[in-house]
N, C-alpha and C positions, 0 to 999 in steps of 0.2 A: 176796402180790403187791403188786406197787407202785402206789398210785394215779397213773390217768392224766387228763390234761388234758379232760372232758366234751364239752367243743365241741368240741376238736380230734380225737376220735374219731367225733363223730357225724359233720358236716364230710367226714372221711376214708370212711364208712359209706355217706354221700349221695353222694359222688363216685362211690365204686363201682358204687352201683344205681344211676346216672345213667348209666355206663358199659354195665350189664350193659340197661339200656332202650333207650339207644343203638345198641346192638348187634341186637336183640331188633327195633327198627321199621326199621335202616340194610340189615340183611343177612337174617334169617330172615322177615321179615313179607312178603320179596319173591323170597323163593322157590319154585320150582314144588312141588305137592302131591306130585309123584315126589322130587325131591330134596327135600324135608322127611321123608319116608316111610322113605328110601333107606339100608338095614341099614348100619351102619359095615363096611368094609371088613376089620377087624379085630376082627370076630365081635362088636363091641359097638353099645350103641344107635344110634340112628336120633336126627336132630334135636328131631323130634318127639318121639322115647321120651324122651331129655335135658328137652326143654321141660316134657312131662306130666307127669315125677317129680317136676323144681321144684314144677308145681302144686299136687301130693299134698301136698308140704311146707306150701304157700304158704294152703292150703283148711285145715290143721289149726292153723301158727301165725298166721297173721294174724287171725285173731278171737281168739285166746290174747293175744296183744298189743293190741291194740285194747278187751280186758276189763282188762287191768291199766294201759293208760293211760287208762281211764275213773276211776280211783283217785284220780288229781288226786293224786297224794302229789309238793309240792315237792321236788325235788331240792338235792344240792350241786354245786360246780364242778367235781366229781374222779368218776370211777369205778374201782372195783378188782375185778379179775376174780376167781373162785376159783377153784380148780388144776383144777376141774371143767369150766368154763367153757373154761379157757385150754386142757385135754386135746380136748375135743369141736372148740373150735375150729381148733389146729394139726394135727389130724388131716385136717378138713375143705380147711384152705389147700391150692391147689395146691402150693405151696411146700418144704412142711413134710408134708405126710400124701401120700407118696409112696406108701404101700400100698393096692393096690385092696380096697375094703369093699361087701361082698354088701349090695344093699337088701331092707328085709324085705320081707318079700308083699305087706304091702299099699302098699306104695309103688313094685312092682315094675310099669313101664308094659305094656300090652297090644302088640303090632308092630303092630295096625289100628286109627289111630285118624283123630279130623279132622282134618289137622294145622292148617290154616286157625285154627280154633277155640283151639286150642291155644295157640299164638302168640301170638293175642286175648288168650286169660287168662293167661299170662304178662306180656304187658305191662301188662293190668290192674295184676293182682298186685303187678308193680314200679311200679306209680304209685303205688297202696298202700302199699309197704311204704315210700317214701319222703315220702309223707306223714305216715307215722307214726316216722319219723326225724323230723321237721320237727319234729311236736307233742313231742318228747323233752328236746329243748331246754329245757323248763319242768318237766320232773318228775323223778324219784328213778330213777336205771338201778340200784342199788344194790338199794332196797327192796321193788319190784314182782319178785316171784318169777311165773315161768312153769313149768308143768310140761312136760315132752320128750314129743315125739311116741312114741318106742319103749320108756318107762317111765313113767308118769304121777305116780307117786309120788315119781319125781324132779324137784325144780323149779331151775330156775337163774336166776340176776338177768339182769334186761330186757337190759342190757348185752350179757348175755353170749349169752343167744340170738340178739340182733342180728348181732355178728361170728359168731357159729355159720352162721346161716341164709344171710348174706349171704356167707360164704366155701365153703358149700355151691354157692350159686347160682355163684361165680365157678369152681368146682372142674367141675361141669357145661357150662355156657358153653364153655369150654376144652372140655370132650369135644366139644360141637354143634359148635364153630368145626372141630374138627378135619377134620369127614367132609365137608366145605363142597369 
């Protein structure tokens, strides 16, 4: 893979989850606990099922990240993905991973939840996660290895879970927006 510009990825990373937080306090933080609740129309999640899977995600990497940017490892001014990184992530884009992928169990949301609450830790979440874009700026996306939520043995560069996680989040977003 080609190395890419560091600032201008993260930069483009921060815009999104500023975008996906945007969204998260403009349009779901103020809606009724029935239409949070409220089954998709087309046999798929509910806003709130959308929001609480992000969480699932957001509860297992965000301290995975936040351990490897405690590292303090300087970075360079480039990042390069590996085919591994760039697979999980095109899959994820809405863009590009046009086929629908079964979540596993345990990331699979309940239909009864708070949805209130939910929303809550999602925006958390994304204030988080874009704090920890911020703090990226100064360190190695290359060299900090994460392991994946659905194989641990597998790890990918900081990097790459970033566009992973953040083009997961943008891939759900689009489901919540839809049932609006």
């Amino acid at each position: 893979m080609k190395p890419v510009d560091k600032k201008l990825l993260l930069e483009n990373l921060e815009t999104r989850v500023e975008s996906h937080l945007a969204d998260a306090v403009k349009i779901f933080q103020n809606l009724s606990e029935t239409a949070l609740l409220k089954p998709s129309p087309t046999g798929g999640w509910s806003i709130a099922q959308c929001l609480d899977h992000l969480n699932r995600y957001g509860q297992y990497y965000l301290p995975q990240i936040k351990k490897g940017l405690e590292k303090k490892i300087p970075g360079s001014d480039t990042f390069t993905s590996t085919w591994l990184g760039n697979y999980f992530t095109k899959m994820m884009e809405p863009a590009t991973g046009t086929k629908k992928i079964k979540a596993f169990k345990a990331y699979v949301p309940p239909p009864k939840l708070d949805a209130h609450a939910v929303v809550a830790s999602f925006i958390a979440q994304q204030e988080t996660l874009l704090e920890y874009l911020k703090a990226s700026h100064t360190t190695d996306l290359d060299n900090i290895k994460i392991p994946v939520s659905i194989a641990r043995f597998i790890k990918l560069k900081l990097g790459d879970v970033f566009r992973f996680v953040i083009a997961h989040n943008e891939r759900h977003i689009q489901q919540a927006k839809r049932n609006i």
